[in-house]
C-alpha positions as CSV (number, residue, x, y, z in Angstrom):
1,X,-33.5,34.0,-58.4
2,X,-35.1,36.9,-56.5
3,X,-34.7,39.9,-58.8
4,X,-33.0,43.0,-56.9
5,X,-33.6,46.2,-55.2
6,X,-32.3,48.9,-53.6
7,X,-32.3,49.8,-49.6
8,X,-31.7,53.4,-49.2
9,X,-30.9,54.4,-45.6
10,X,-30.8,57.9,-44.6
11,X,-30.6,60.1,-42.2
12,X,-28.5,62.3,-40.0
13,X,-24.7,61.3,-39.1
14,X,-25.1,58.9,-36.2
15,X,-28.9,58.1,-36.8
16,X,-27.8,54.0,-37.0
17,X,-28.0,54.0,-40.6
18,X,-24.9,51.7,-41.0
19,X,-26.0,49.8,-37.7
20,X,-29.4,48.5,-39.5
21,X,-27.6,48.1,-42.9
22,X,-25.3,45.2,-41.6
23,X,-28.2,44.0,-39.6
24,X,-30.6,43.8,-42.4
25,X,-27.5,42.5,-44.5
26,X,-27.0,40.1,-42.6
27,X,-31.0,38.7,-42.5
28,X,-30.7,38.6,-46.5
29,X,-27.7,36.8,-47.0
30,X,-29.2,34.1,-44.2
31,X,-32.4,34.3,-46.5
32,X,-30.2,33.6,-49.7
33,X,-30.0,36.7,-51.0
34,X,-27.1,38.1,-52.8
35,X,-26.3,41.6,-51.0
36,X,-23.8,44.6,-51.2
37,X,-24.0,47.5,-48.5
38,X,-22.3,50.8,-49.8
39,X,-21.4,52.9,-46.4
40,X,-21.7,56.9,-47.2
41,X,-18.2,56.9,-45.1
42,X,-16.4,54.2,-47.3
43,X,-17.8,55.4,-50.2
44,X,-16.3,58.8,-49.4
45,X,-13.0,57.0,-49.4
46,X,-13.1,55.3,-52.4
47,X,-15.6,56.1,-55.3
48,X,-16.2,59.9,-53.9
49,X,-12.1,60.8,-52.8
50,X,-11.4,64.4,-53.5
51,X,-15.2,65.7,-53.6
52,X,-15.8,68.6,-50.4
53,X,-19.0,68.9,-48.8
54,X,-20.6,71.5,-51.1
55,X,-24.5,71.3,-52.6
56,X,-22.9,70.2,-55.5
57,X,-20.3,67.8,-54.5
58,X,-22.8,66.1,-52.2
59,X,-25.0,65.5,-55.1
60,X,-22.3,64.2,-56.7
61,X,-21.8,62.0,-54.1
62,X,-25.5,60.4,-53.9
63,X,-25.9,60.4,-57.7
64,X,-22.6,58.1,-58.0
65,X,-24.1,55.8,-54.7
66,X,-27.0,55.5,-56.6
67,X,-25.7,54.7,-60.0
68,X,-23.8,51.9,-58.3
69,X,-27.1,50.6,-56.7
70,X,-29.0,51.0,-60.4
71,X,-26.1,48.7,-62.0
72,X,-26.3,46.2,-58.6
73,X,-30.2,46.6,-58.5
74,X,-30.5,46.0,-62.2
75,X,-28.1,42.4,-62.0
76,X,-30.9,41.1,-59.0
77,X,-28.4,41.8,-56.0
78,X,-30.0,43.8,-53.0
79,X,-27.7,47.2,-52.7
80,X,-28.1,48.6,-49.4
81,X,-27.0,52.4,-49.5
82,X,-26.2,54.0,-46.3
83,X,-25.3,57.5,-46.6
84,X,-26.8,60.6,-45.1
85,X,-28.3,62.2,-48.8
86,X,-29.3,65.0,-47.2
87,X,-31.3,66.4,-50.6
88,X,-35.0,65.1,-51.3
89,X,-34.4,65.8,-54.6
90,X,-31.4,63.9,-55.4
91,X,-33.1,60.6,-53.4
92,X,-36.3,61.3,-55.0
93,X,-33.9,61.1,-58.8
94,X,-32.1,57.8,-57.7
95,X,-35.5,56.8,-57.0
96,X,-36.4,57.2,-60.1
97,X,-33.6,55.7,-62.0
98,X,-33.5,52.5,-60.0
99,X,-37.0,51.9,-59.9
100,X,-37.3,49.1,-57.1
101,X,-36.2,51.4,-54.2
102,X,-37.0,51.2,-50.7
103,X,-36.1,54.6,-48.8
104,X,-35.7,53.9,-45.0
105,X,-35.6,57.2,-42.9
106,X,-33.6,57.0,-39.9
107,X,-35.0,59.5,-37.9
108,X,-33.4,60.8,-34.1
109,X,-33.7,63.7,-32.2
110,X,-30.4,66.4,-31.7
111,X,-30.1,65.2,-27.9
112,X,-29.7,61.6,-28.4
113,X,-27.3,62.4,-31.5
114,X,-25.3,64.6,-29.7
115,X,-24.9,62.0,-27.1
116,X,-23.9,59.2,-29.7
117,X,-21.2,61.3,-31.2
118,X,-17.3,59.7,-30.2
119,X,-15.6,62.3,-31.7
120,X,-18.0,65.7,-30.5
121,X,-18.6,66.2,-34.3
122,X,-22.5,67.9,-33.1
123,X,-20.8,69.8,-30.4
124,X,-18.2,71.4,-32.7
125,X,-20.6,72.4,-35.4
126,X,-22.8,73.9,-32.9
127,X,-19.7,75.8,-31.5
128,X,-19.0,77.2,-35.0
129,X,-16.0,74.9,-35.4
130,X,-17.1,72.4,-38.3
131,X,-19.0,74.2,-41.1
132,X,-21.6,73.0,-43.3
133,X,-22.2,70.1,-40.8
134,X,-25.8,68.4,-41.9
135,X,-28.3,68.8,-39.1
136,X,-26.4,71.6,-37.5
137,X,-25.4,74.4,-40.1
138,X,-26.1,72.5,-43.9
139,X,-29.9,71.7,-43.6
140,X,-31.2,67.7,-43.9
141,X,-34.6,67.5,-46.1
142,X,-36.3,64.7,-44.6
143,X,-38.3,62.0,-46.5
144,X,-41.9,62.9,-47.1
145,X,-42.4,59.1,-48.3
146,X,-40.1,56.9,-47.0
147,X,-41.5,53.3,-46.9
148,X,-39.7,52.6,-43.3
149,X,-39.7,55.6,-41.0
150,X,-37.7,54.0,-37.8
151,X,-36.8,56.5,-34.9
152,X,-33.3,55.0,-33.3
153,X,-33.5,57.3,-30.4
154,X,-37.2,55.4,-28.9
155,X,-37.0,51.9,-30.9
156,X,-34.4,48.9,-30.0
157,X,-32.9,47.5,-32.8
158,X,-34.3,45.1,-33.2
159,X,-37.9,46.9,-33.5
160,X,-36.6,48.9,-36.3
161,X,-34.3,46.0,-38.3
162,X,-37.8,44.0,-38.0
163,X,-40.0,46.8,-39.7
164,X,-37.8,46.9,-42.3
165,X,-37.9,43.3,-42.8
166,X,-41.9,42.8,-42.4
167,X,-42.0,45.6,-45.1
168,X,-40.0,44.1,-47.8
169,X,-42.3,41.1,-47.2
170,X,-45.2,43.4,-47.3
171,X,-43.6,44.2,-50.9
172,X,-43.1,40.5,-51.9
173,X,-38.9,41.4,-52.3
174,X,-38.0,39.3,-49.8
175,X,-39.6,35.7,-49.4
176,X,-40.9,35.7,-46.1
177,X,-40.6,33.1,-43.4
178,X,-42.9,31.5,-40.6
179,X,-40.5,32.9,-37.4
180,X,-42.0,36.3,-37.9
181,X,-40.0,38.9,-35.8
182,X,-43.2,41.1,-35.3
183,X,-47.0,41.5,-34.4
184,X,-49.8,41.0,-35.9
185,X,-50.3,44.6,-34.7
186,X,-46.8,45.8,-36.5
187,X,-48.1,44.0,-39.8
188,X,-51.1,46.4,-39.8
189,X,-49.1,49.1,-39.2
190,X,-47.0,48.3,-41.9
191,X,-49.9,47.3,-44.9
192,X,-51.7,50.9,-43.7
193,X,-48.2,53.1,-44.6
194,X,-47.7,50.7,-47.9
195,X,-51.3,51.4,-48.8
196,X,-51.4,55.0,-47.9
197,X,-48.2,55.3,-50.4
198,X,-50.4,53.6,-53.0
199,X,-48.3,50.1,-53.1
200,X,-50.6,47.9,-52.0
């Protein structure tokens, strides 16, 4: 049985975080894999009901996501965490818990976010209305090693869900397949980020 790991999406609300997480879910389980996605929104709901949006009660937050992932992670099924985790330091401690952790940055510009939003969350934070909105008036640390950087406002995707996938074959957590969804061009890509972050 392939032993598990953990997916960690971030980045800032309407970035495609939960987009790629079903997509990428959806690859594993056709692979075999035994997979759980835990949404920053349902897990809010659920696990997380009554914490605000405080330094502390986010932490909170992405410490009991990633405890969930350790206990998945540790029992070989993939946990694919999608949540926001707007704290380097707090990613960088699950990190370190889980062990086999695979931190995908979703990166997008203001513009294109603002443009994605259905309910004008980006408008109203910049208008003062919603405080302590992440991006806007709470600040987002971005990843300084994230094995996948993707940026959802220039790729397709399928270009991003496809880098993911080449580099958990790059990392030998996935078994890879012969109907590669990338080029030979991507691949290199991919090995140089792995081996400039020491993996391979």
């Amino acid at each position: 049985m392939p032993k598990g790991f953990t997916l960690w999406f971030t980045g800032l609300s309407a970035s495609g975080k939960s987009t790629l997480a079903e997509r990428v879910r959806d690859i594993l389980l056709e692979r075999g894999m035994r997979v759980e996605v835990l949404d920053g929104d349902e897990i809010r709901k659920n696990l997380s009901k009554g914490l605000g949006f405080s330094k502390e009660d986010r932490d909170t937050n992405i410490r009991r996501i990633g405890w969930v992932c350790h206990l998945l992670t540790r029992n070989d099924v993939v946990a694919i965490a999608a949540a926001i985790s707007p704290y380097r330091a707090i990613r960088e401690e699950n990190r370190e818990l889980i062990g086999r952790f695979v931190e995908v940055y979703c990166q997008c510009d203001l513009d294109t976010l603002k443009d994605r939003d259905p309910k004008g969350l980006y408008e109203k934070a910049i208008n003062g209305e919603i405080k302590n909105f992440t991006g806007v008036s709470d600040p987002y640390e971005a990843p300084e090693k994230a094995e996948v950087v993707v940026d959802t406002a220039s790729e397709d995707i399928d270009s991003s869900v496809n880098k993911i996938i080449a580099t958990l074959e790059q990392l030998t957590y996935i078994p890879a397949t012969d109907g590669r969804g990338y080029s030979e061009e991507e691949e290199e890509s991919i090995k140089q980020r792995l081996k400039d972050l020491g993996y391979i």
